[in-house]
C-alpha positions as CSV (number, residue, x, y, z in Angstrom):
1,X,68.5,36.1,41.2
2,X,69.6,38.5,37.8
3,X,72.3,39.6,39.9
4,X,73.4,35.4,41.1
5,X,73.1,37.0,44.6
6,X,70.4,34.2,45.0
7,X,70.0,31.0,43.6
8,X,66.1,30.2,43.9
9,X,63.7,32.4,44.9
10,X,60.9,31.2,47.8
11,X,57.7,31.6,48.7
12,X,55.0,31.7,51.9
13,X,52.3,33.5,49.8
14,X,50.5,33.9,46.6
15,X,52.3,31.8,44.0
16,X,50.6,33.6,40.9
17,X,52.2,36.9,42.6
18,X,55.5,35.1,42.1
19,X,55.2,34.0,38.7
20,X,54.0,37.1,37.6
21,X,56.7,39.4,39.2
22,X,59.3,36.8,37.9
23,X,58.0,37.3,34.3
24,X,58.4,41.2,34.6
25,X,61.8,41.2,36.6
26,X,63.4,37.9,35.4
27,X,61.9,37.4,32.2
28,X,61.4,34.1,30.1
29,X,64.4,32.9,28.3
30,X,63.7,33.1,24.0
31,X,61.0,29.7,22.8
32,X,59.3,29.7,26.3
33,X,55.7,30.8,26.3
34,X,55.0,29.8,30.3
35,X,57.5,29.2,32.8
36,X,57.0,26.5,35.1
37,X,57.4,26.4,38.9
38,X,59.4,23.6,40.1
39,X,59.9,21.5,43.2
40,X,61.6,19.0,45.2
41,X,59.5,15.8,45.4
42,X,60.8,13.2,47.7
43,X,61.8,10.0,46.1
44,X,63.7,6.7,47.0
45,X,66.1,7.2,44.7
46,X,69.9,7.5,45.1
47,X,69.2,11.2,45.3
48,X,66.6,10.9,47.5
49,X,64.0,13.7,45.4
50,X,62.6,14.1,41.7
51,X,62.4,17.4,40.6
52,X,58.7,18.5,39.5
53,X,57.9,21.1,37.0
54,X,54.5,23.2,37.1
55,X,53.6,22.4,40.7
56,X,51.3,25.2,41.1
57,X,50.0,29.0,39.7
58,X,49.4,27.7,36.4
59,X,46.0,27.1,35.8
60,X,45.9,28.0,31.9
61,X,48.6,25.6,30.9
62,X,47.6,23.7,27.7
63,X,49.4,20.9,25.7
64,X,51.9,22.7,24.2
65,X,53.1,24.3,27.7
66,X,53.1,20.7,29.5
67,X,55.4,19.6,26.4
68,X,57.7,22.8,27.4
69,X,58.0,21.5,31.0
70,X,58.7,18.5,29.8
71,X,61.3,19.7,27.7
72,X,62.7,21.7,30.4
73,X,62.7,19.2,32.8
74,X,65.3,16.5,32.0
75,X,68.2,19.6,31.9
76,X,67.9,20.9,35.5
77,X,69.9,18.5,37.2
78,X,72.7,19.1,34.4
79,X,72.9,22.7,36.0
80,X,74.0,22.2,39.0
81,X,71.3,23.7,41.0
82,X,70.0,21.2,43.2
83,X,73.3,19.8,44.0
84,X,73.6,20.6,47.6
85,X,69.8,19.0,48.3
86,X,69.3,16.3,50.7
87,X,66.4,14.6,51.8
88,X,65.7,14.1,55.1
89,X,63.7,11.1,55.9
């Protein structure tokens, strides 16, 4: 993902594994204290998903860190990234 060989990262196993090796390899951008792990959610919108931030591995997240998802959230679909996603139904 550093090297945009890869887009999103997956997985089968132990999300706080995952969080915790993306802190170390990826890092947190400047201002964010927790990052969140995010989602597809299925929806019957015109897009046919909602995107949903800190859906798991975070068990410590307080007020200020939900106000940084929160913060975080409205952007993502600005960025492009979940542009090729259908739902299937």
């Amino acid at each position: 993902m550093r090297s945009h060989e890869a887009s999103v990262a997956v997985s089968c196993g132990n999300t706080g594994a995952l969080m915790a090796v993306s802190m170390i390899r990826l890092r947190k951008l400047p201002g964010v204290n927790r990052p969140a792990i995010a989602c597809f959610w299925p929806s019957r919108n015109p897009q046919g998903f909602n995107i949903m931030l800190d859906v798991g591995a975070d068990v410590k997240a307080d007020a200020p860190d939900l106000l940084q998802y929160a913060l975080m959230g409205p952007p993502m679909p600005a960025t492009g990234w979940a542009s090729n996603v259908r739902a299937s139904g």
